[in-house]
C-alpha positions as CSV (number, residue, x, y, z in Angstrom):
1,X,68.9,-15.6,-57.8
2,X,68.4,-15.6,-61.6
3,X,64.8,-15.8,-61.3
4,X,65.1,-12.6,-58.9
5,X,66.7,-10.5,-60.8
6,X,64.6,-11.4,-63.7
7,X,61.1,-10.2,-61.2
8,X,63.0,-7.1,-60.9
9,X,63.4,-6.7,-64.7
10,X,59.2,-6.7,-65.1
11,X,59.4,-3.1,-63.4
12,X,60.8,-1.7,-66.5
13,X,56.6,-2.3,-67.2
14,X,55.6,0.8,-65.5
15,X,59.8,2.7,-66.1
16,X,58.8,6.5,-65.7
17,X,56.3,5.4,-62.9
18,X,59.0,3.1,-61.3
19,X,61.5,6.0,-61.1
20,X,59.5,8.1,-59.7
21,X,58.9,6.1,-56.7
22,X,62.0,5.3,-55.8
23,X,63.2,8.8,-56.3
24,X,60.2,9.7,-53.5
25,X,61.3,6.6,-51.2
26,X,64.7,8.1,-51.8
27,X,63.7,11.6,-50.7
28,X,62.1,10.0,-47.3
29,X,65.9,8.2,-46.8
30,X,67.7,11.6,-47.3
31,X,64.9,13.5,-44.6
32,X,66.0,10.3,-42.5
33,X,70.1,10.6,-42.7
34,X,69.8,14.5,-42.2
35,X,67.5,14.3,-38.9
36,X,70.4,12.8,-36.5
37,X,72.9,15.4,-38.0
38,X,70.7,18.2,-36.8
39,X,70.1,16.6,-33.4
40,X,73.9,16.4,-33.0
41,X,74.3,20.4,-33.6
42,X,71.7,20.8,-30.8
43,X,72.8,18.8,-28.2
44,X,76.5,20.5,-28.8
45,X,75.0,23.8,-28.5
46,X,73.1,22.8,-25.4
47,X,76.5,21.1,-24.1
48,X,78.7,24.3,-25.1
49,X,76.0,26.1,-23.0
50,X,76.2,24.4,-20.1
51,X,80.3,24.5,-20.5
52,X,80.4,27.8,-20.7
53,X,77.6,28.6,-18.1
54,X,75.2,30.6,-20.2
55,X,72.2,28.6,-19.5
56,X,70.1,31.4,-18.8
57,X,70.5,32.4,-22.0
58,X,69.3,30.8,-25.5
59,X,71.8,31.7,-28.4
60,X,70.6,32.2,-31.8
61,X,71.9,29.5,-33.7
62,X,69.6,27.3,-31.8
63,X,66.4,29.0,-33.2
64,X,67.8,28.5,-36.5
65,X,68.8,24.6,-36.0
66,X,65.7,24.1,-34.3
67,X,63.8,26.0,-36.9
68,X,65.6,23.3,-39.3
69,X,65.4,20.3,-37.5
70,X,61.4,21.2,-37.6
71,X,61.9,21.9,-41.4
72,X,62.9,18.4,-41.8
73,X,60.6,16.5,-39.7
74,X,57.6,17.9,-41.4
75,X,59.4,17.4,-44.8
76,X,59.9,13.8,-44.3
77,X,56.5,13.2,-43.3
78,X,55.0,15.2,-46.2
79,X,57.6,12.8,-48.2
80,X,56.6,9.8,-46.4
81,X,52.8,10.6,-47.5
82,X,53.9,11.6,-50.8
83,X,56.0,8.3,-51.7
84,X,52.8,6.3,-50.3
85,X,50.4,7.8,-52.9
86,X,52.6,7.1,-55.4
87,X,53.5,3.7,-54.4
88,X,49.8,2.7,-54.2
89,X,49.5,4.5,-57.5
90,X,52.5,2.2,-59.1
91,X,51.7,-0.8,-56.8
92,X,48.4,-1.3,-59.0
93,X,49.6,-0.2,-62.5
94,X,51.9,-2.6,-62.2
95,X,49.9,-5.1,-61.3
96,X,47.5,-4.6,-64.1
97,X,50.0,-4.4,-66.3
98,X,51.1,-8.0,-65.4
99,X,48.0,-9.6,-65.5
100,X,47.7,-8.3,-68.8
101,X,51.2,-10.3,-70.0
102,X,50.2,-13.2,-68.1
103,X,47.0,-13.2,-69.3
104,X,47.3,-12.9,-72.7
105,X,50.1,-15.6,-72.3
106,X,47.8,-18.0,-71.3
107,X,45.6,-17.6,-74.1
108,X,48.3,-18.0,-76.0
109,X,48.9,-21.6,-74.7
110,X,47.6,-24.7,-76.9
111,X,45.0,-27.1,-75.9
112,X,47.0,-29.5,-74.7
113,X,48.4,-27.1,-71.9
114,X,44.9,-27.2,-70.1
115,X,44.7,-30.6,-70.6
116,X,47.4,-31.3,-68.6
117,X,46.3,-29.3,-65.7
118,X,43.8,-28.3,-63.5
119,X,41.8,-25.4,-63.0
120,X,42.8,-24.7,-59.5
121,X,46.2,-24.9,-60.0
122,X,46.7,-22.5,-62.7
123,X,43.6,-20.5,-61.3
124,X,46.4,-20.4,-58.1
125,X,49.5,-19.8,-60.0
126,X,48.1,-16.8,-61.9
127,X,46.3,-15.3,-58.7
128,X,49.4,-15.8,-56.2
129,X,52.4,-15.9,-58.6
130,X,51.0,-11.9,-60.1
131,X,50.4,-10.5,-56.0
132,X,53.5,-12.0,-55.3
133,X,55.9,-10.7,-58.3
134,X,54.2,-6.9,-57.7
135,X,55.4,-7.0,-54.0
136,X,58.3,-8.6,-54.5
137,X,59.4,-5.7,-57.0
138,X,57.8,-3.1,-54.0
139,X,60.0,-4.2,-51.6
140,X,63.0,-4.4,-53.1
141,X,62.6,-1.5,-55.3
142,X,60.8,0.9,-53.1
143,X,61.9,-0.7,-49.2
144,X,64.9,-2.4,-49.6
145,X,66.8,-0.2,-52.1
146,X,66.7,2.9,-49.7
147,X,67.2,0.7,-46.3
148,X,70.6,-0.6,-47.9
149,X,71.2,3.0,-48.9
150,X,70.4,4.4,-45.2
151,X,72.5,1.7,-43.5
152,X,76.0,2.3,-45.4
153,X,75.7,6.0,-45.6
154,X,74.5,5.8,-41.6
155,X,77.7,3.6,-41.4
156,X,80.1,6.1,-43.0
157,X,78.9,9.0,-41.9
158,X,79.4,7.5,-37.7
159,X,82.8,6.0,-39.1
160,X,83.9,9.3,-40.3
161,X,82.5,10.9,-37.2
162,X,84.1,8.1,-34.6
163,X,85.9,4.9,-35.8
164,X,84.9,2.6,-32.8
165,X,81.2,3.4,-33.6
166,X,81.6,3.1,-37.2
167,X,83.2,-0.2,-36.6
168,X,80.8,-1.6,-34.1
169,X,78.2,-1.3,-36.4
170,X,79.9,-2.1,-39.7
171,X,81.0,-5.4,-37.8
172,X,77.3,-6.4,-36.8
173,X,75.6,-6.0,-40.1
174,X,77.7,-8.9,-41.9
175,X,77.1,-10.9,-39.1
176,X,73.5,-10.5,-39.3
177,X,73.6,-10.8,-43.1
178,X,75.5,-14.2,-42.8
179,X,73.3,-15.4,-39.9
180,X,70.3,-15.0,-42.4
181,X,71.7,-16.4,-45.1
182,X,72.3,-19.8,-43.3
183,X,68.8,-20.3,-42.5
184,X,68.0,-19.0,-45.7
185,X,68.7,-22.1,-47.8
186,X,66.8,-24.3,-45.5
187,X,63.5,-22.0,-45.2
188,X,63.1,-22.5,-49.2
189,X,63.3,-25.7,-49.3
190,X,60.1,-26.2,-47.1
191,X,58.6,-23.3,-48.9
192,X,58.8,-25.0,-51.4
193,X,57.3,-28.1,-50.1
194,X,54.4,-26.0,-48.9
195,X,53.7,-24.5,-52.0
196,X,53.1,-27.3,-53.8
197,X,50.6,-28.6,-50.9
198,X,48.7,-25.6,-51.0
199,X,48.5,-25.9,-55.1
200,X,47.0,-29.4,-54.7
201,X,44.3,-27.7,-51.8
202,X,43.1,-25.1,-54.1
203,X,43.0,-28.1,-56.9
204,X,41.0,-30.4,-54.6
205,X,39.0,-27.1,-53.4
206,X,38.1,-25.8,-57.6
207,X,37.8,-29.8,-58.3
208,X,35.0,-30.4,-55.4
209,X,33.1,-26.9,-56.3
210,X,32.9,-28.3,-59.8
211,X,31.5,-31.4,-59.6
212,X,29.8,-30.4,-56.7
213,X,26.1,-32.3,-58.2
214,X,28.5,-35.7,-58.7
215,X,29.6,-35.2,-55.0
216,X,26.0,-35.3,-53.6
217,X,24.4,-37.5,-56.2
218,X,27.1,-40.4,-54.7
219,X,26.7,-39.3,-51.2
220,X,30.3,-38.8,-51.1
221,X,30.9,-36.1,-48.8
222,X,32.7,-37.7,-46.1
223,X,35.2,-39.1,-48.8
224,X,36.2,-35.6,-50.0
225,X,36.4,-33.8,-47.0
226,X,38.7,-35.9,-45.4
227,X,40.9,-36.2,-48.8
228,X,40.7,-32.3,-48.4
229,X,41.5,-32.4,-44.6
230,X,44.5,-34.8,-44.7
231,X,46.4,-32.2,-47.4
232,X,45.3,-29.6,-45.3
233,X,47.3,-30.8,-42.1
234,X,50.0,-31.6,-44.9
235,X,50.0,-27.8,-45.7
236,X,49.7,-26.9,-41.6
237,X,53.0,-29.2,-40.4
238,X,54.7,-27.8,-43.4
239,X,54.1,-24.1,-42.7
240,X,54.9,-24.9,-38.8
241,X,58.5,-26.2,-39.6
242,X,59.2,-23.3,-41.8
243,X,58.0,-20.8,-38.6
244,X,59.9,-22.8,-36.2
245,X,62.9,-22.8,-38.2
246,X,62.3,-19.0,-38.3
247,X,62.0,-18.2,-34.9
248,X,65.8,-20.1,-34.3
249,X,66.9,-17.8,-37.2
250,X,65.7,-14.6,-35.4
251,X,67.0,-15.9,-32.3
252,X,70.4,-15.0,-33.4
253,X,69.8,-12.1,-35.6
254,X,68.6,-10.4,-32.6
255,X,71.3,-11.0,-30.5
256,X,74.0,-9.4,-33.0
257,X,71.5,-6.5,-32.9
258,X,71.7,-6.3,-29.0
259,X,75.1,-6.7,-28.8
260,X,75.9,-3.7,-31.3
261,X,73.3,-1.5,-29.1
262,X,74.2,-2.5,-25.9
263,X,78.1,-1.8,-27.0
264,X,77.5,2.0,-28.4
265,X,74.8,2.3,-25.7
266,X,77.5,1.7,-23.1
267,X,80.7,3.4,-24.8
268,X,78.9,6.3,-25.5
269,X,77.5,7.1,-21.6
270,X,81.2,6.2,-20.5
271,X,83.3,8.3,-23.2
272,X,80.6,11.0,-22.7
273,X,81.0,11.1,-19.0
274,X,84.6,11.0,-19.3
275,X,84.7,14.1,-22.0
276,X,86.6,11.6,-24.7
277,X,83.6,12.7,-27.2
278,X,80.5,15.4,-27.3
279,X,77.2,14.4,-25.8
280,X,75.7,15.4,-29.5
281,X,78.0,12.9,-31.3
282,X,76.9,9.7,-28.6
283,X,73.6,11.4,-29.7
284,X,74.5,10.8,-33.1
285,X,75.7,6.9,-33.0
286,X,73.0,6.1,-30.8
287,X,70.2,7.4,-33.6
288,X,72.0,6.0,-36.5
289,X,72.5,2.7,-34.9
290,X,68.7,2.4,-34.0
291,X,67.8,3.8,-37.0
292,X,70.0,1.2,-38.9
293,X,69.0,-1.4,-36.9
294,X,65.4,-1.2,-38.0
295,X,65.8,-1.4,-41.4
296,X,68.7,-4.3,-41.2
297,X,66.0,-5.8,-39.0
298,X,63.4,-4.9,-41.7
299,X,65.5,-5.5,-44.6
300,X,66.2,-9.5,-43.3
301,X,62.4,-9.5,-42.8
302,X,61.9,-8.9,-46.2
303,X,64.6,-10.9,-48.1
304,X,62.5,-13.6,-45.9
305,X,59.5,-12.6,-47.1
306,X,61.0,-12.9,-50.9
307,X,62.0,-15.7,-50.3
308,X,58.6,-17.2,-49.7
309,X,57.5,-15.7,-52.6
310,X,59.8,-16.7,-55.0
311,X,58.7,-19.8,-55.2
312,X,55.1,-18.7,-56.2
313,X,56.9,-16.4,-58.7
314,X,58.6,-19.3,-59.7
315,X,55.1,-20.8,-60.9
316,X,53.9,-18.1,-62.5
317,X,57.2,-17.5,-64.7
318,X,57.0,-21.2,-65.5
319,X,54.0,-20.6,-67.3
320,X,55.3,-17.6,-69.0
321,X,58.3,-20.1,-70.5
322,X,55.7,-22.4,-71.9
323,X,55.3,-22.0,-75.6
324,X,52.4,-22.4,-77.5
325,X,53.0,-26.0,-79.2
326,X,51.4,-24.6,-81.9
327,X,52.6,-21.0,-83.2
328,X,51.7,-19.4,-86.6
329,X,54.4,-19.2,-89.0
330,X,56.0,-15.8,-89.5
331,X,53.4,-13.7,-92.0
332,X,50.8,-16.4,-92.1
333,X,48.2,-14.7,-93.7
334,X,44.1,-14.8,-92.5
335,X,41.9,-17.8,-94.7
336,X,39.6,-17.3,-97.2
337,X,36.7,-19.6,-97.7
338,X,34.7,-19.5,-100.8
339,X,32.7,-23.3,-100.5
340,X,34.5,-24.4,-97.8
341,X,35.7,-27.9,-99.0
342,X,38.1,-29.8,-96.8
343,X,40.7,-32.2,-97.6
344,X,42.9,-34.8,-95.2
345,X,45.8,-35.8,-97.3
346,X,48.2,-38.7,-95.4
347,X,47.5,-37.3,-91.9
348,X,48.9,-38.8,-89.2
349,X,48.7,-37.7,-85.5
350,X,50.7,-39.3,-82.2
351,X,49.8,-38.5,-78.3
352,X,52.4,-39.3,-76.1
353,X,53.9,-41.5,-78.5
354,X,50.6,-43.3,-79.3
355,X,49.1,-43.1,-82.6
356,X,46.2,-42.1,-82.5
357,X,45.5,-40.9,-86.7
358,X,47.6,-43.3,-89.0
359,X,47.6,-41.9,-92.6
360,X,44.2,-40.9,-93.2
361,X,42.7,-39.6,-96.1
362,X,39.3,-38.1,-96.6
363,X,37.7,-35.2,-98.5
364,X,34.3,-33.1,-97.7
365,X,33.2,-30.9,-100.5
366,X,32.1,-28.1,-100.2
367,X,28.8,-27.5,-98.6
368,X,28.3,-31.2,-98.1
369,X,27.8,-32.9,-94.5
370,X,30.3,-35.4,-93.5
371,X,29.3,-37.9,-90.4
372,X,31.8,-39.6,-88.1
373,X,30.9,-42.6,-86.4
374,X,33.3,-45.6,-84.3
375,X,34.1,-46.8,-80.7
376,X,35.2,-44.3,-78.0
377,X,38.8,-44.1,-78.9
378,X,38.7,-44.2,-82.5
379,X,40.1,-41.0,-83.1
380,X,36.9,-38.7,-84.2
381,X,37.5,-35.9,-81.8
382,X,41.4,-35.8,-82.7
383,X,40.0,-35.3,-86.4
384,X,38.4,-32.7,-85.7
385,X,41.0,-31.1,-83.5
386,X,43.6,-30.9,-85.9
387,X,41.1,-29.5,-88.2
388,X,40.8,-26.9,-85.6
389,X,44.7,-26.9,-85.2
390,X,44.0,-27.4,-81.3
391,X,46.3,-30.4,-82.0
392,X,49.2,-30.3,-84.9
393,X,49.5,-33.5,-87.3
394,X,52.9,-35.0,-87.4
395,X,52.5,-35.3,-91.0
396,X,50.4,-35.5,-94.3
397,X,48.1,-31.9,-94.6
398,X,44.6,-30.3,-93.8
399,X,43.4,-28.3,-96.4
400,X,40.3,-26.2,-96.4
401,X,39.7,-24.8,-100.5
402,X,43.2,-25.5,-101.3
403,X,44.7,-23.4,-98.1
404,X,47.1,-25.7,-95.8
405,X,45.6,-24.6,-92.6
406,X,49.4,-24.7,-91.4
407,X,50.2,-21.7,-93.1
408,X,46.7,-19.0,-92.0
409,X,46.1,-17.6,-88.7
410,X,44.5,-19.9,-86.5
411,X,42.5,-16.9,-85.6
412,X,41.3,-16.8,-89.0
413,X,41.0,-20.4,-89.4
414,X,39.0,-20.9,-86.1
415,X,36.7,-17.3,-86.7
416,X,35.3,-19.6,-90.0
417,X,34.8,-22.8,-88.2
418,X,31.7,-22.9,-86.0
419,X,32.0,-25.7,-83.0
420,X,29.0,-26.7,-81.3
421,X,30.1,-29.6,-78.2
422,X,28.5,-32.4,-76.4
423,X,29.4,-30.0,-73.1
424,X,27.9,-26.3,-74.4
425,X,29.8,-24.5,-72.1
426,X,28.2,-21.3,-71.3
427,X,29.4,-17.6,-69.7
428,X,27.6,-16.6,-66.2
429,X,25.9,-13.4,-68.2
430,X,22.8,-12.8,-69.8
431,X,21.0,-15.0,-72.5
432,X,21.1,-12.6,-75.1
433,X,25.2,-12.2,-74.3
434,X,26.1,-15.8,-74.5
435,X,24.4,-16.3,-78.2
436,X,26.2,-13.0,-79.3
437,X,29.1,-14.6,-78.0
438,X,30.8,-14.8,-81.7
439,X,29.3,-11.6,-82.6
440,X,29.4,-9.4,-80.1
441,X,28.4,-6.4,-82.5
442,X,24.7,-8.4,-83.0
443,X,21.5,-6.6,-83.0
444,X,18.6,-7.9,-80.7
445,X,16.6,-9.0,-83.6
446,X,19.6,-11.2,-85.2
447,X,19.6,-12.7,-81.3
448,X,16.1,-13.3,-81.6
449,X,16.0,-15.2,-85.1
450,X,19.6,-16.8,-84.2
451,X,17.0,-18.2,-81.4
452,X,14.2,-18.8,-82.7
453,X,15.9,-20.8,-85.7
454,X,17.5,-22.5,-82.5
455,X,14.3,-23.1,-80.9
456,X,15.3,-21.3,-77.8
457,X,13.3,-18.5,-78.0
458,X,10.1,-19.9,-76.4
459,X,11.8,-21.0,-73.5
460,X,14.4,-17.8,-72.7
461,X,11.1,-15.7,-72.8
462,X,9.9,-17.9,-70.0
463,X,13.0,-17.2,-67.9
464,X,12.4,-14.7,-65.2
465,X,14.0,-11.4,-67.2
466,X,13.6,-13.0,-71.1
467,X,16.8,-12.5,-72.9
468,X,18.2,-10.7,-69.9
469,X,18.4,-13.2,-67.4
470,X,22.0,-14.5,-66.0
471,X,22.4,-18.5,-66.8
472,X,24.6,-18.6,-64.2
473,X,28.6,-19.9,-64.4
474,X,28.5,-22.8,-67.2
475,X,24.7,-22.6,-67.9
476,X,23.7,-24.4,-64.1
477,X,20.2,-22.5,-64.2
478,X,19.2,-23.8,-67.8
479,X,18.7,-27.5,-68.5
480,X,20.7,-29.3,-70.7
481,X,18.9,-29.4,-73.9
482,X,18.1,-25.4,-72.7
483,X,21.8,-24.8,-72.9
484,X,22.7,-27.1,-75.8
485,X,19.7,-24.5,-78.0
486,X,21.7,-21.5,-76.9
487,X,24.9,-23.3,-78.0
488,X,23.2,-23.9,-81.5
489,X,22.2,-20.1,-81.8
490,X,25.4,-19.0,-80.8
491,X,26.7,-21.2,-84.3
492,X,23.9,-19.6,-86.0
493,X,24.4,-16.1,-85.1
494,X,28.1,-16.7,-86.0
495,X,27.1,-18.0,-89.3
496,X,30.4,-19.8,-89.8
497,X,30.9,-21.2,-93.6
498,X,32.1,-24.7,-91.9
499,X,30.4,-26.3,-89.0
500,X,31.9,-28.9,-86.3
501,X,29.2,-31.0,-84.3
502,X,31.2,-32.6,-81.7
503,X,28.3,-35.3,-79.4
504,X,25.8,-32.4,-79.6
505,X,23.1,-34.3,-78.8
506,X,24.6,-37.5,-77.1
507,X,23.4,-36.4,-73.5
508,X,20.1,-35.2,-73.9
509,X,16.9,-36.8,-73.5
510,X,14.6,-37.8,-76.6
511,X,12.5,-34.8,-76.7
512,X,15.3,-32.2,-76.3
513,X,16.9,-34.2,-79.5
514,X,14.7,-34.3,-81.4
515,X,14.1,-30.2,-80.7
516,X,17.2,-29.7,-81.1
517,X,18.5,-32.2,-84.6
518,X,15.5,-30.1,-86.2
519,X,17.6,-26.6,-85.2
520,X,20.7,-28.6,-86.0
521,X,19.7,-29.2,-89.6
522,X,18.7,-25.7,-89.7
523,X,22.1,-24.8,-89.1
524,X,23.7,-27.3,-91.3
525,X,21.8,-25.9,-94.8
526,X,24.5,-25.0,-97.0
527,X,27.5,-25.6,-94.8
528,X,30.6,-27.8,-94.9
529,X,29.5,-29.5,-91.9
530,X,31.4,-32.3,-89.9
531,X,29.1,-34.0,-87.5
532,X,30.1,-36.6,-84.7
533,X,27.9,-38.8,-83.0
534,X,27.3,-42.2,-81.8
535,X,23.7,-41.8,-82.0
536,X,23.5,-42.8,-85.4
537,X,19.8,-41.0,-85.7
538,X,22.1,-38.0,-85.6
539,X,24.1,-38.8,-89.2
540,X,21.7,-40.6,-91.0
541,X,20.6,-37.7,-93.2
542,X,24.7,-37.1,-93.7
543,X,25.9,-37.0,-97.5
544,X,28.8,-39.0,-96.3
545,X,29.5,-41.6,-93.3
546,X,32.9,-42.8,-92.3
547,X,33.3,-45.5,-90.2
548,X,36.3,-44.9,-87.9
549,X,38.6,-47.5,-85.9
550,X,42.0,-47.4,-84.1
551,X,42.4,-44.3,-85.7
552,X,41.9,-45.4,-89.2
553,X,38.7,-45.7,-91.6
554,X,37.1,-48.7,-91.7
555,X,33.8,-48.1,-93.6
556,X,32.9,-45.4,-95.8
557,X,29.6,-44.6,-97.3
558,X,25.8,-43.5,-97.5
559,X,23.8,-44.5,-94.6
560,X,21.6,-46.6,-97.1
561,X,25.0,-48.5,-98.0
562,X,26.9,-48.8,-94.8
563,X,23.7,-50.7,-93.3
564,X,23.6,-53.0,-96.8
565,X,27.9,-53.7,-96.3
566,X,26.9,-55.5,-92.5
567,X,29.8,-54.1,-91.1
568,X,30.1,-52.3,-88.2
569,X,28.0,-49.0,-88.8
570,X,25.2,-52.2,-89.6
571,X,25.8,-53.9,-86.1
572,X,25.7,-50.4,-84.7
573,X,22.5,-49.1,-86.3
574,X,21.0,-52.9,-85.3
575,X,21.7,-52.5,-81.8
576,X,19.8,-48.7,-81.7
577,X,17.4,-49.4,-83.7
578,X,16.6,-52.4,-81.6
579,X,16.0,-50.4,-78.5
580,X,18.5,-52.6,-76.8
581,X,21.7,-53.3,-76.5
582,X,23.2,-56.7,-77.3
């Protein structure tokens, strides 16, 4: 219930917009309520009428009731129109305006949140949890609010007219209510059970369509389809014993609604036909129980319905609780880099209570080019992570020109740190887009020499439209050494004073390496630069190589001296160089 009223508390988003459409969905309930109150005047005159035995003639008040009761019926459905423009209008500004705070959340999230899950299931949390909060607030703002306030002004208005009638129906609304809220308890709990099968579908689903070329390479269709069709029937069985549990639920709903018809239905012919009460009040009860039936009958409809979606809701404000693990402290001011020298004083760094850094120490002057080597494991991506502050060091501190990078902006600290990866991962837009990607205020001609210093530029003016061609999502029409040049010129458009090469040549064939160390050293002339690599043709020109194992440094040195020391950068270098492994 918390969590309800708390969806209900995100229309204060859109407030002016929000009040005016309830006050229109309000104005459709009043047209409503006044309706049957007419009728009953008309069939009282008619019955007066036929009393008196003037039915040749038509009095007057019945051109002015009927001249109202038309008044009314074209009113509400000019209101009716009216409250649906404006509830389309606040249906989608309200929804935009929640993607936005979701949205910007989720960039707000640290690294270590999308490590932890997948694309699909956020991708389904986001898309689902936002549809489902806007029409959740709809209907119970805009449906629900002016049903409840139709049904107990319908009930008063019949009690103060006849008690037995007022009763009748006052009695079967509880009923109904409590009826509903029986089954209710047992519907969520396999909602809930369904929702999280039809997350792990759409993470199988965004999984599969990802590494769709691993899929065919191994032949391995079969093995993912029935993976994919075994959840599938999970999710099916699931939704089939919340429906049948449904259908018992209704069951008995609609009996209490038959038996409250079926008891004014038949009191009202017999005390009509007996004279005990007008034929415009049976008129009356029979109208406002129908008409209150239908929006009970609605209104349970609907609290099902939110209850469905709360669990999706659920999802989406668990995200909004998670902090950032890594905030900026209050009036942390942006960085300022002169030369760029950096400086690791004690750091140590733990991953689900396994250290990873154990107090390291290292310095990079500035401008000078400092190479990472080890085993897989060693802790040379974490480095550079915290330098990054993509992770947080439990203790010691990362200085860049005398600045503790815990106390800037991480904007500000990440705008001046250029980061080119083993995986370039590149935007389904133009060429000339994804290089501007840092600078997005570039001219064409600073894209063309970023480029050309890359060594891209021959190539993009092969592609079909030059600079203008789409690379499709994640670079998939460019090769690899194609995409890793268009990575480089992004760093070299962006011009960063420090520069973080994390594998950027691991994967790519001899040719493209060697293409691309030459626009790699371009990029490194004058820069801070932190290069990782196991190729060790990569570092070799580095001012500085450290040796790194179990997350400590083991060797530190020249390339010239680390090969003389025949530790293990030597046994390293001797197996490359070799052309074989050992």
């Amino acid at each position: 219930m918390r969590d309800f009223w708390r969806a209900l508390r995100f229309a204060s988003v859109n407030k002016k917009l929000t009040i005016i459409a309830i006050g229109s969905s309000l104005l459709v309930t009043a047209f409503e309520l006044v309706q049957p109150l007419v009728f009953k005047s008309l069939f009282d005159l008619i019955e007066k009428n036929l009393k008196n035995g003037t039915v040749g003639t038509v009095p007057a008040s019945f051109w002015y009731l009927f001249a109202l009761f038309a008044a009314v019926t074209l009113m509400q459905h000019f209101a009716g129109q009216l409250s649906f423009y404006i509830t389309v209008i606040w249906y989608n500004k309200t929804r935009e305006a929640l993607s936005k705070i979701v949205y910007a959340h989720l960039e707000s999230l640290s690294l270590s949140y999308f490590e932890n899950n997948s694309t699909g299931k956020i991708k389904e949390r986001i898309d689902k949890g936002i549809w489902e909060l806007t029409d959740i607030m709809e209907t119970t703002l805009l449906d629900i609010v002016p049903q409840v306030i139709f049904i107990v002004v319908a009930s008063t208005i019949l009690f103060s007219v006849n008690k037995i009638f007022g009763l009748i129906l006052m009695s079967s609304i509880p009923l109904f209510v409590i009826i509903s809220l029986k089954y209710s308890k047992q519907l969520i709990s396999i909602q809930d059970t369904f929702r999280d099968s039809i997350e792990k579908l759409s993470g199988m689903m965004t999984e599969s369509i990802i590494n769709i070329k691993t899929i065919k390479s191994y032949a391995t269709e079969d093995r993912h389809y029935n993976r994919f069709s075994k959840q599938l029937l999970d999710g099916v069985v699931k939704d089939i014993a919340y429906f049948t549990k449904r259908i018992f639920m209704n069951f008995f709903r609609i009996l209490t609604m038959d038996f409250a018809q079926l008891a004014i239905l038949g009191l009202g012919i017999y005390w009509t036909l007996t004279g005990q009460i007008t034929l415009g009040t049976f008129t009356l009860a029979w109208q406002y129980t129908n008409r209150s039936m239908q929006p009970l009958w609605q209104l349970t409809r609907q609290l099902d319905n939110i209850q469905r979606r709360m669990r999706s809701v659920k999802r989406v404000f668990e995200l909004i609780d998670t902090d950032p693990e890594i905030n900026d402290i209050p009036n942390a001011k942006n960085i300022k880099i002169k030369g760029g020298a950096i400086s690791f004083d004690n750091v140590t760094f733990s991953y689900k209570d396994k250290a990873v850094i154990k107090n390291l120490s290292l310095k990079v002057p500035a401008g000078k080019v400092l190479a990472i080597v080890g085993k897989s494991g060693s802790g040379k991506t974490t480095l550079v992570k915290l330098l990054t502050r993509f992770y947080e060091q439990g203790s010691g501190n990362i200085t860049i020109d005398r600045q503790d990078i815990k106390k800037v902006t991480q904007r500000s600290l990440r705008k001046n740190i250029g980061v080119v990866l083993q995986d370039s991962i590149l935007f389904n837009d133009s060429a000339a887009n994804n290089i501007a990607y840092g600078k997005v205020t570039a001219k064409q001609s600073e894209i063309v020499a970023a480029a050309k210093a890359a060594n891209a530029h021959d190539f993009i003016q092969k592609l079909p439209e030059g600079y203008k061609t789409l690379v499709g999502e994640r670079g998939v029409k460019l090769s690899g050494g194609e995409q890793q040049r268009i990575n480089i010129a992004r760093a070299i458009l962006k011009n960063p004073p420090i520069l973080v090469l994390d594998e950027a040549t691991s994967s790519l064939d001899s040719e493209s390496e060697q293409l691309i160390q030459t626009a790699l050293w371009k990029l490194i002339e004058g820069r801070t630069t932190i290069i990782i690599a196991h190729r060790l043709s990569t570092v070799m020109k580095a001012d500085l190589i450290v040796v790194m194992d179990k997350g400590k440094i083991s060797e530190m040195g020249t390339h010239k001296d680390l090969v003389q020391q025949k530790g293990i950068y030597s046994k390293l270098f001797e197996i490359q160089s070799g052309g074989y492994l050992k």
